[in-house]
C-alpha positions as CSV (number, residue, x, y, z in Angstrom):
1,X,-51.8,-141.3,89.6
2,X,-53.4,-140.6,86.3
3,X,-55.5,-143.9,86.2
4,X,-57.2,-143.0,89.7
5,X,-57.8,-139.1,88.4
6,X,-59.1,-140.9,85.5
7,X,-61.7,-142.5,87.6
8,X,-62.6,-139.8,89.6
9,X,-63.2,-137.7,86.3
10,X,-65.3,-140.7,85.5
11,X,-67.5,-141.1,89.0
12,X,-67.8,-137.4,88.9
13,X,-69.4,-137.3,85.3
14,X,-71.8,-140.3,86.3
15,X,-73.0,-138.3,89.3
16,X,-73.4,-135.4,87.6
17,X,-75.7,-137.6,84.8
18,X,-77.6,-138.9,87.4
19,X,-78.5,-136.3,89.0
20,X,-79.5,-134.5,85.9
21,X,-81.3,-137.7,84.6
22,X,-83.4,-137.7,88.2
23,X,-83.6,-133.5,87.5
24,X,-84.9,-133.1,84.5
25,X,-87.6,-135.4,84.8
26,X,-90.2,-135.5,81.2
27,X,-93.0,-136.7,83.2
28,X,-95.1,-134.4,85.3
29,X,-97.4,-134.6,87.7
30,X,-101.2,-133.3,86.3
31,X,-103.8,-131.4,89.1
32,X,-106.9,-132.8,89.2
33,X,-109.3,-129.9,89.4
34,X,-110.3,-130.5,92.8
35,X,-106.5,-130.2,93.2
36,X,-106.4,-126.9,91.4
37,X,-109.3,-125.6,93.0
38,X,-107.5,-126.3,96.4
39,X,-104.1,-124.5,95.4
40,X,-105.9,-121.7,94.0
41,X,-107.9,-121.0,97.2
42,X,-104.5,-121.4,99.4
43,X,-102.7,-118.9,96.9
44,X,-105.5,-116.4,97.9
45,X,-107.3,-116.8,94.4
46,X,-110.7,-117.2,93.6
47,X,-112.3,-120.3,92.0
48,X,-115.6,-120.9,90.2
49,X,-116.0,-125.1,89.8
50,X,-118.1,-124.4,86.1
51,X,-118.4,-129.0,86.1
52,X,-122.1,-128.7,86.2
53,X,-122.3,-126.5,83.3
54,X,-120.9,-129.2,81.2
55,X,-122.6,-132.1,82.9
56,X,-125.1,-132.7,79.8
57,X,-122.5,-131.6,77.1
58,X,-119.7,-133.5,77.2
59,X,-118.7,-136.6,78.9
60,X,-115.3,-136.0,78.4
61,X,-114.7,-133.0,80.6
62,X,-114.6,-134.9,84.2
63,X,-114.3,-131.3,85.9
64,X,-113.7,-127.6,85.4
65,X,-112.9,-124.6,87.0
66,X,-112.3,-120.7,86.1
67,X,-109.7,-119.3,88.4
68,X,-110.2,-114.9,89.0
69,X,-108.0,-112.5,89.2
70,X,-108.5,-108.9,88.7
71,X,-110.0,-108.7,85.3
72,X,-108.0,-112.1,84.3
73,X,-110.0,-115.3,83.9
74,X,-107.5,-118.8,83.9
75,X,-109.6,-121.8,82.4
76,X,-108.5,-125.2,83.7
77,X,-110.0,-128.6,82.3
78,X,-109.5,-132.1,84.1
79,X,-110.1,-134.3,80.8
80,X,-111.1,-137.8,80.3
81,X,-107.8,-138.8,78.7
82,X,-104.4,-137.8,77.4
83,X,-105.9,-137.6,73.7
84,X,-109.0,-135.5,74.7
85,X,-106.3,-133.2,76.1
86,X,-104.0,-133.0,73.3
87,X,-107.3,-132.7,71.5
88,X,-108.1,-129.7,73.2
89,X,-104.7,-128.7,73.2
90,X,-104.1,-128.2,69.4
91,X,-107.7,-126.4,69.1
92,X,-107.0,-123.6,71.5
93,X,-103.2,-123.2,69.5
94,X,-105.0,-122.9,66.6
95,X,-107.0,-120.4,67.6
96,X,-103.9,-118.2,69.6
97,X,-102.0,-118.8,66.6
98,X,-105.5,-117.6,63.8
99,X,-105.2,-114.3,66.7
100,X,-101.8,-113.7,66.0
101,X,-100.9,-110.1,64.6
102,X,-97.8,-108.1,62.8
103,X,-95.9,-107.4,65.8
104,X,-96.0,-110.5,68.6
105,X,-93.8,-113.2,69.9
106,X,-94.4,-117.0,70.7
107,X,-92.6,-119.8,72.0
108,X,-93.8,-123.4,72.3
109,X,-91.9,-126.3,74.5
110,X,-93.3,-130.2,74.3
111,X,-91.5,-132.5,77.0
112,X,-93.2,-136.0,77.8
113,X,-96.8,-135.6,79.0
114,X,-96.2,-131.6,78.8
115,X,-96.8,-129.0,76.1
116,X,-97.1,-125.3,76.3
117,X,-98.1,-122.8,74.1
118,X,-97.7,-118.9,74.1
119,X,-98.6,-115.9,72.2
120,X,-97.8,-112.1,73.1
121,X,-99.0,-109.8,70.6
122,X,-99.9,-106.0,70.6
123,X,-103.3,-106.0,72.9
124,X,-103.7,-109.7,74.0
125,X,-101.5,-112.6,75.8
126,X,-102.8,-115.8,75.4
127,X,-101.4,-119.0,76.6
128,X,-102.1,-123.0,77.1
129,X,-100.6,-125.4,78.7
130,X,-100.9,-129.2,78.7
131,X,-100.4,-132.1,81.5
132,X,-101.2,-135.7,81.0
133,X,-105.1,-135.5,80.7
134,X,-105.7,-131.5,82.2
135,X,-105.5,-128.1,80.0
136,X,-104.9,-124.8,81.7
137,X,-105.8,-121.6,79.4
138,X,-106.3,-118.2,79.3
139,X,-106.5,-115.0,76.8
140,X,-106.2,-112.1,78.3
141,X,-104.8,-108.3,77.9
142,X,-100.9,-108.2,77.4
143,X,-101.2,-105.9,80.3
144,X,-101.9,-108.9,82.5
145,X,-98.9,-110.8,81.1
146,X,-96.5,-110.8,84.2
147,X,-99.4,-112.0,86.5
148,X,-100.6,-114.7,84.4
149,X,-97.2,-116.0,83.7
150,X,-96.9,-115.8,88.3
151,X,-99.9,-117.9,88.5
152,X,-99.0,-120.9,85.6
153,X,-96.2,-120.8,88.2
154,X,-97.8,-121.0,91.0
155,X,-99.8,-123.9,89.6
156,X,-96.6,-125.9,88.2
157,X,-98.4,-125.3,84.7
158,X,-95.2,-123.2,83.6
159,X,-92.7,-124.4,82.0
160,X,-90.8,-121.8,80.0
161,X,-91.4,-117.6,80.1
């Protein structure tokens, strides 16, 4: 009787890893930014594709778009690579992080091909966030915290509050 409530215990636990192992995925699934373009539009936002204004600068930058909301302006960057991205990544943290003030709070998370990035502080929230070879950004008023953290959401760019 104990041996076969020993390997019950036992199935249990390795259905219970599995399933966390499937769950808790590291690898996420990057939008392209005709992909985020498309999400944004069916989540009622409004999207300016800003590719051609980096056509001649930067071959790196295969697309981008500005999503617009209220006075909030979300930057989104399909990138040539991974390491363009991470690239782009640490710059934009070192500037949230040059921004910071006295009073503010900030949390970071880096899973697999994701990284995120976030600052709160008196007047401005400003956050990043990383998949595979895109960048989605913004710095806006603290007052627009709640709505910008809905729409990383929205967008599967969220990760942690």
């Amino acid at each position: 009787m104990m041996i076969k409530k020993q390997k019950l215990l036992i199935l249990f636990l390795s259905f219970l890893l599995i399933i966390c192992l499937v769950g808790c995925s590291t690898k996420r699934t990057a939008l392209t930014n005709d992909e985020f373009k498309i999400r944004a539009v069916d989540y009622g936002y409004t999207v300016v594709d800003n590719t051609n204004n980096y056509s001649n600068s930067s071959a790196e930058i295969i697309g981008t778009s500005q999503l617009l909301l209220n006075d909030i302006e979300i930057q989104f960057y399909e990138l040539s690579n991974d390491d363009v991205a991470k690239n782009m990544f640490n710059i934009s943290r070192t500037s949230f992080e040059a921004s910071k003030e006295a009073t503010n709070s900030e949390h970071s998370a880096s899973v697999g091909n994701y990284q995120e990035y976030q600052v709160t502080t008196e007047s401005r929230f400003m956050r990043v966030t990383r998949i595979g070879n895109t960048i989605m950004r913004v710095n806006t008023k603290v007052t627009n915290e709640e709505l910008t953290i809905e729409v990383f959401e929205k967008m599967n760019y969220c990760f942690t509050k």
